[in-house]
C-alpha positions as CSV (number, residue, x, y, z in Angstrom):
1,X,116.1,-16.0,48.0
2,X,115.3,-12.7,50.0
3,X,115.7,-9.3,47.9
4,X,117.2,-6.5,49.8
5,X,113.7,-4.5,50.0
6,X,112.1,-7.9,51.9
7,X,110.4,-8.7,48.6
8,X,111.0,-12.9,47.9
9,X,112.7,-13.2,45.0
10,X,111.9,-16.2,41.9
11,X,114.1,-18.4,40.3
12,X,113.1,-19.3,36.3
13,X,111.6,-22.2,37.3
14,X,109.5,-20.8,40.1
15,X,108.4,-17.7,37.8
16,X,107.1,-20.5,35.4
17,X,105.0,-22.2,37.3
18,X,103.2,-19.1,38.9
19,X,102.4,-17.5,35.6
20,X,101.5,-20.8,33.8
21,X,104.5,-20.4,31.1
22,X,107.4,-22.5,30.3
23,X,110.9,-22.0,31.4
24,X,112.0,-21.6,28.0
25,X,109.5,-18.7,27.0
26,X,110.0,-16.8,30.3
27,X,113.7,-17.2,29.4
28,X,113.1,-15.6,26.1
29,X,110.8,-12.8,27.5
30,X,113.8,-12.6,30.0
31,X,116.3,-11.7,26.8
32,X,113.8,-9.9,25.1
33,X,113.7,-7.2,27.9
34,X,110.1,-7.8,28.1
35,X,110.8,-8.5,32.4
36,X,114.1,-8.1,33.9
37,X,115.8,-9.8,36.6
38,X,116.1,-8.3,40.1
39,X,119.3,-9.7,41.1
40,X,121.3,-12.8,40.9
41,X,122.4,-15.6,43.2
42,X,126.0,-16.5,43.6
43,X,125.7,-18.9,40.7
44,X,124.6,-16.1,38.2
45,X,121.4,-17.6,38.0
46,X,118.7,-14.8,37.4
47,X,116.4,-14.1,40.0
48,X,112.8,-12.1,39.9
49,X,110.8,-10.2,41.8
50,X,106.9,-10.1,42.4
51,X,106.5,-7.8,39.9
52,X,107.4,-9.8,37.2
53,X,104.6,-12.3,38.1
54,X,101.7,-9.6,37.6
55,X,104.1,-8.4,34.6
56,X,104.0,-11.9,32.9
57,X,100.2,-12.6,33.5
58,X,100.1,-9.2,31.1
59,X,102.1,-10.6,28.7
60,X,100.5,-13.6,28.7
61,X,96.7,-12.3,28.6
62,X,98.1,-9.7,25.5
63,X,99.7,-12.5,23.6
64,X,97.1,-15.4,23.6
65,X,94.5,-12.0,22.6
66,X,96.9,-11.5,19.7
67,X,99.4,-8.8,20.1
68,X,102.8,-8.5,19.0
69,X,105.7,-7.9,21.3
70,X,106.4,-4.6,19.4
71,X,103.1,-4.0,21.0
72,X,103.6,-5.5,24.3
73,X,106.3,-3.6,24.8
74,X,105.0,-0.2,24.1
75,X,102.1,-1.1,26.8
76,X,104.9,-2.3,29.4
77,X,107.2,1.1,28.7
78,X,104.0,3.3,28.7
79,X,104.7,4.6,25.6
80,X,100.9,3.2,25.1
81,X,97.9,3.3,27.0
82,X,96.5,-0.2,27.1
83,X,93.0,1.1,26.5
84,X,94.6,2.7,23.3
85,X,96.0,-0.8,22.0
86,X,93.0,-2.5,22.8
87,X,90.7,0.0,20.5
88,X,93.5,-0.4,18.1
89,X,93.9,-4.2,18.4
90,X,90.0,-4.9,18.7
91,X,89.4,-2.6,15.4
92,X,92.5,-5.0,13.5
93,X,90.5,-8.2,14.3
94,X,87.3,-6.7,13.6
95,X,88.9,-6.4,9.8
96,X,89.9,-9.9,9.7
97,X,87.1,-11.2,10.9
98,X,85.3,-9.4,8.1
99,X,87.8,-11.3,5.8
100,X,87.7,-14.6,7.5
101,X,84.1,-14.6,7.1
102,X,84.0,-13.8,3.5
103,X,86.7,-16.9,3.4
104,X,84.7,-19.2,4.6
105,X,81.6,-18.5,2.4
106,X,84.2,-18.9,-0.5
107,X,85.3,-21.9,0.8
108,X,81.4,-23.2,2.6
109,X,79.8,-21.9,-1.2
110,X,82.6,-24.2,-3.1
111,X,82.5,-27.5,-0.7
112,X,78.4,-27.0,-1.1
113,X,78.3,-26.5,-4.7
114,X,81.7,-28.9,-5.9
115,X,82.9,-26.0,-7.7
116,X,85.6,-26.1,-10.2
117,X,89.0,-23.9,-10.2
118,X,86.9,-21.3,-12.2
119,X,84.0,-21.3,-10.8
120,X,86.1,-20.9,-7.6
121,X,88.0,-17.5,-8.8
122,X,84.3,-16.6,-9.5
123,X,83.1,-17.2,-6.1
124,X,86.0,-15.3,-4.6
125,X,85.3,-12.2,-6.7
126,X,81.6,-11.8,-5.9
127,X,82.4,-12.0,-2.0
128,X,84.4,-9.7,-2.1
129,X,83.1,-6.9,-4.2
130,X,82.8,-3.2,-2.4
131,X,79.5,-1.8,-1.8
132,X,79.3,0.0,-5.2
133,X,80.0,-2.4,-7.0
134,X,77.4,-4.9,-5.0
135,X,74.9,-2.1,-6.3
136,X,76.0,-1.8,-9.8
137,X,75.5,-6.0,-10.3
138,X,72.6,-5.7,-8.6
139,X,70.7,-2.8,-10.5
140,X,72.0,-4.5,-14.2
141,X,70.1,-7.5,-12.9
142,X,67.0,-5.4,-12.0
143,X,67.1,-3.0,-15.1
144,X,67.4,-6.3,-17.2
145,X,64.2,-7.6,-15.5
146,X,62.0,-4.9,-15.6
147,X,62.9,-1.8,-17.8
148,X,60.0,-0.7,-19.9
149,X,57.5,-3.6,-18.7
150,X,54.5,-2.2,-17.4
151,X,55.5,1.3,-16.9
152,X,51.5,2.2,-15.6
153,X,51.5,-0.9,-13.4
154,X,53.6,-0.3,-10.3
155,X,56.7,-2.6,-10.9
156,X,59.4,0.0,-9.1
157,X,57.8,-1.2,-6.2
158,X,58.5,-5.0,-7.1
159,X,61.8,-4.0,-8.0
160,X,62.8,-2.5,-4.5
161,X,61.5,-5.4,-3.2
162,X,64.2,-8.0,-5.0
163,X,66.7,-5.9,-4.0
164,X,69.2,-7.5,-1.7
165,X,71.5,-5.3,0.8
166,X,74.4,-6.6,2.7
167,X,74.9,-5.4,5.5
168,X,77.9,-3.5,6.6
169,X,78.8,-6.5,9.3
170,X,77.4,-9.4,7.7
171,X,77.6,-12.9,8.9
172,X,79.3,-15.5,7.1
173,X,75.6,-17.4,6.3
174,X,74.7,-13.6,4.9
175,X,77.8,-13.5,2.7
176,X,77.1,-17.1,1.7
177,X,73.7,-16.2,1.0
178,X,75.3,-13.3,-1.2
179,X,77.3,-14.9,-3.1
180,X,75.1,-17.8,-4.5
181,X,72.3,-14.5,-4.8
182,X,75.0,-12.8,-7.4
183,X,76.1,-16.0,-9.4
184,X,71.8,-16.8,-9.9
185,X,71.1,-13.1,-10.5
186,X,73.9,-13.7,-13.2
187,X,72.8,-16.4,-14.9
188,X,71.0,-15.4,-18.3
189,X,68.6,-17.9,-18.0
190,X,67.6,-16.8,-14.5
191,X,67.0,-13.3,-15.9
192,X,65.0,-14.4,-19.0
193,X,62.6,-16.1,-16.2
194,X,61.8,-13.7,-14.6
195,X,61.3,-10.9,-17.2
196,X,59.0,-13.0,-18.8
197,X,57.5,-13.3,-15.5
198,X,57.2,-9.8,-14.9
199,X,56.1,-9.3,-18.5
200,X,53.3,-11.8,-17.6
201,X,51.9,-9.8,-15.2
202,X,52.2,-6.7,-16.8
203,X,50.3,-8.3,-19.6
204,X,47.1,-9.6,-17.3
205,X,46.7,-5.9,-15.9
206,X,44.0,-3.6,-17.2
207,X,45.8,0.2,-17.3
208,X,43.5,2.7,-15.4
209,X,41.6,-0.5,-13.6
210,X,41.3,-0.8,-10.2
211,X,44.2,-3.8,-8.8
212,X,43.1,-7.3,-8.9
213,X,45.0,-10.0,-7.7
214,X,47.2,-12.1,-9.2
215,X,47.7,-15.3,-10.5
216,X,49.6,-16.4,-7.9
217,X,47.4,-15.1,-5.0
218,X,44.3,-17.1,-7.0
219,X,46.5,-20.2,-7.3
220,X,47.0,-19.9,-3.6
221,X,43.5,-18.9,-3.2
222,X,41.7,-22.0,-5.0
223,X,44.3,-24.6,-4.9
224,X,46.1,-24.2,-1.2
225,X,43.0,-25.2,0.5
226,X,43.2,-28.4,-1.8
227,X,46.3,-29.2,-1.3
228,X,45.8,-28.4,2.5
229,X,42.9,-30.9,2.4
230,X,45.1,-33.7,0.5
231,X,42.9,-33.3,-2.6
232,X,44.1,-35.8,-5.1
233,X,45.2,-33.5,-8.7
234,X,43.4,-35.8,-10.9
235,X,39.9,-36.2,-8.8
236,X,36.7,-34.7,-9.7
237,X,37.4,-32.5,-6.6
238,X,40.5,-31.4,-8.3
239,X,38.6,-30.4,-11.6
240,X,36.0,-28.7,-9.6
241,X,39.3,-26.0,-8.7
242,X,41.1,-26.6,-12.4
243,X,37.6,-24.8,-13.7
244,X,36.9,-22.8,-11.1
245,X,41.1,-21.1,-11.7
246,X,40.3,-21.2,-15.3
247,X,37.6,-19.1,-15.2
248,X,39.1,-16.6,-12.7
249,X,42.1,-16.8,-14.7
250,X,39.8,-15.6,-18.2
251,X,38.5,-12.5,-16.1
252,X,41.6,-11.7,-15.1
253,X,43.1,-11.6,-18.9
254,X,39.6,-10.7,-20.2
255,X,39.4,-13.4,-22.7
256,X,36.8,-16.0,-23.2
257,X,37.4,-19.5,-20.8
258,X,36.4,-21.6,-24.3
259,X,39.8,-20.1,-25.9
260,X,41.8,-23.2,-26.6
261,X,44.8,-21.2,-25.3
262,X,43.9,-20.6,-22.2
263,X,44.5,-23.5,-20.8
264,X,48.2,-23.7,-22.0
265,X,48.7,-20.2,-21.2
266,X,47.7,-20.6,-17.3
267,X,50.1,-24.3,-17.4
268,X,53.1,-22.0,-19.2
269,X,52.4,-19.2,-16.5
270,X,52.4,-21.5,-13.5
271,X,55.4,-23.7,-14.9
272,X,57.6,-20.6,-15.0
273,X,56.0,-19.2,-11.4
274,X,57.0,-22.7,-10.0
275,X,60.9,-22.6,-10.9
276,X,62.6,-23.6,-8.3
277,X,65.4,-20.7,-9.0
278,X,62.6,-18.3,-8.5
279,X,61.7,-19.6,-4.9
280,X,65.9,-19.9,-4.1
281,X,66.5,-16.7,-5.1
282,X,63.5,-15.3,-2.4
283,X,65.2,-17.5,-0.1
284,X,68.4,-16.0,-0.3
285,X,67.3,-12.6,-0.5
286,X,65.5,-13.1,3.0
287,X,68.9,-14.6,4.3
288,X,70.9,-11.6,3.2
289,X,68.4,-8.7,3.3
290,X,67.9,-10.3,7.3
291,X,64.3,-11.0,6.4
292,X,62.1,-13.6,7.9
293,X,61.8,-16.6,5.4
294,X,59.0,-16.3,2.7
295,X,56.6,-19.3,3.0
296,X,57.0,-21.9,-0.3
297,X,54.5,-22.0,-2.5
298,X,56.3,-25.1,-4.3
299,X,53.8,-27.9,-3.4
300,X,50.9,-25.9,-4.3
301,X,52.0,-24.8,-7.4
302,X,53.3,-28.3,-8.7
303,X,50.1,-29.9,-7.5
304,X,48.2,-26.9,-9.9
305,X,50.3,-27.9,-12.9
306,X,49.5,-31.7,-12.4
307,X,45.5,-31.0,-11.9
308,X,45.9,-28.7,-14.7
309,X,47.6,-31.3,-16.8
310,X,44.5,-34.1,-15.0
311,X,41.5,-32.1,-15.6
312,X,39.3,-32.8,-18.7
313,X,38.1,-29.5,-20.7
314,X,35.6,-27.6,-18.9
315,X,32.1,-27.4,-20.8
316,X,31.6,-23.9,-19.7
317,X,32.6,-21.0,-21.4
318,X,33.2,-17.3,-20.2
319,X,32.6,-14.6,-22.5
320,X,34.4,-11.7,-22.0
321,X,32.6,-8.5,-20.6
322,X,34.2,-5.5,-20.1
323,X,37.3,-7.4,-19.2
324,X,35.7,-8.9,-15.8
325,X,33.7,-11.8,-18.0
326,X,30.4,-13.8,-17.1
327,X,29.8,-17.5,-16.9
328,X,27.5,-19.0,-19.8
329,X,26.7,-22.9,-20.2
């Protein structure tokens, strides 16, 4: 059929299969007012123009994007800009996404873990804390750890450095990441850790002295080539590192090597550094924070607590000298 402007005119049927719709949605879009017939053959059958093709591909792009009809039809009457639904539309899904994201971590965080109801309601509250509040968990945790230990010794710095910070758009691995941060940063047990940790540390440094590393850089320093080399922890090779850490360990605390103490001390202090929480936690703090991931230090210090446990006493002694110490047979 022939319109009387020379434009060809298409039935239902034909208006479906050039836009890709069925008959019965164009029909609906029909009564909707969304596009209007031209004219009508004798029959009363409803007949469209070219323009309703074009006008239906809009509809259909704007739908299967996600826009209501209400919407749709403001953009068709040019009560709307398109560009101005678009911004509109693209900032609405950029919202949900947020949320769908912070669903799925619920949802990945409770499949992972095989969470009960609780612990699910407690899942679903840490994901979806605001920023402030994020920050307010976060510094209790921190305050806990390491208010009033070692006030001449530097820990602010540590501190800053535990600190995780989601960001404003985070992924769904980042809010994961988050949430199982918050439940560990929770835990009591978690916090005791590592303020004795920190107290640890605070404890081996010498106020006013110039820095000197830690234990865990000289467990790194004497035991990772060792375990690098596939050193066995209860060979003489192995003792040779047991007594050289012990007496780099008595310098550092300045106490003498032939303490009995010492010994358990160092296995205590490298026990607690070798928690696997501790290492997770890093982990998770990288993954949220958008950090590359910290090397592990698990193997090496497991392999120090079993040569620790291997080693037979060391017949040298160190007495202590002005905190730094010197070797004596």
């Amino acid at each position: 059929m022939v319109a009387m402007n020379g434009d060809t005119l298409h039935s239902i049927g034909e208006l479906a299969r050039r836009t890709g719709l069925t008959v019965k949605t164009v029909r609906f879009y029909s009564d909707q007012g969304i596009v209007s017939p031209a004219d009508r053959n004798p029959a009363g059958h409803r007949r469209y123009g070219a323009d309703a093709v074009a006008r239906l591909d809009l509809v259909r792009t704007l739908r299967e994007l996600g826009l209501g009809l209400p919407e749709i039809r403001q953009v068709l009457e040019r009560e709307l800009t398109l560009p101005e639904v678009a911004a509109a539309h693209a900032e609405a899904l950029e919202v949900r996404i947020r949320v769908l994201r912070l669903r799925q971590a619920v949802l990945r965080t409770v499949a992972r873990r095989g969470a009960t109801a609780e612990e699910l309601t407690s899942v679903h509250r840490l994901a979806r804390l605001t920023e402030d509040e994020r920050e307010r968990l976060v510094g209790e945790f921190l305050t806990e750890v390491f208010d009033g230990v070692g006030a001449e010794g530097g820990f602010g710095g540590v501190a800053r450095s535990l600190t995780p910070e989601l960001p404003e758009e985070p992924s769904a691995e980042q809010v994961e990441a988050w949430v199982e941060l918050a439940r560990l940063a929770g835990d009591a047990g978690f916090r005791e850790l590592l303020r004795g940790l920190a107290e640890d540390e605070a404890a081996e440094g010498v106020p006013g002295a110039v820095p000197r590393p830690g234990l865990a850089v000289l467990v790194g320093e004497l035991a990772g080539p060792a375990v690098a080399a596939g050193v066995e922890p209860g060979s003489a090779e192995a003792a040779g590192v047991v007594a050289a850490l012990l007496e780099r360990y008595a310098r550092l605390v300045g106490v003498d090597e032939a303490d009995g103490s010492l010994r358990d001390r160092l296995v205590e202090r490298v026990e607690a550094m070798a928690d696997p929480r501790r290492e997770r936690y890093l982990g998770l703090l990288a993954v949220v924070n958008g950090w590359a991931q910290p090397g592990s230090s698990a193997e090496v210090l497991g392999w120090t607590g079993r040569a620790l446990a291997l080693a037979p006493p060391s017949p040298g002694r160190v007495t202590a000298v002005g905190g730094w110490g010197r070797s004596s047979g």
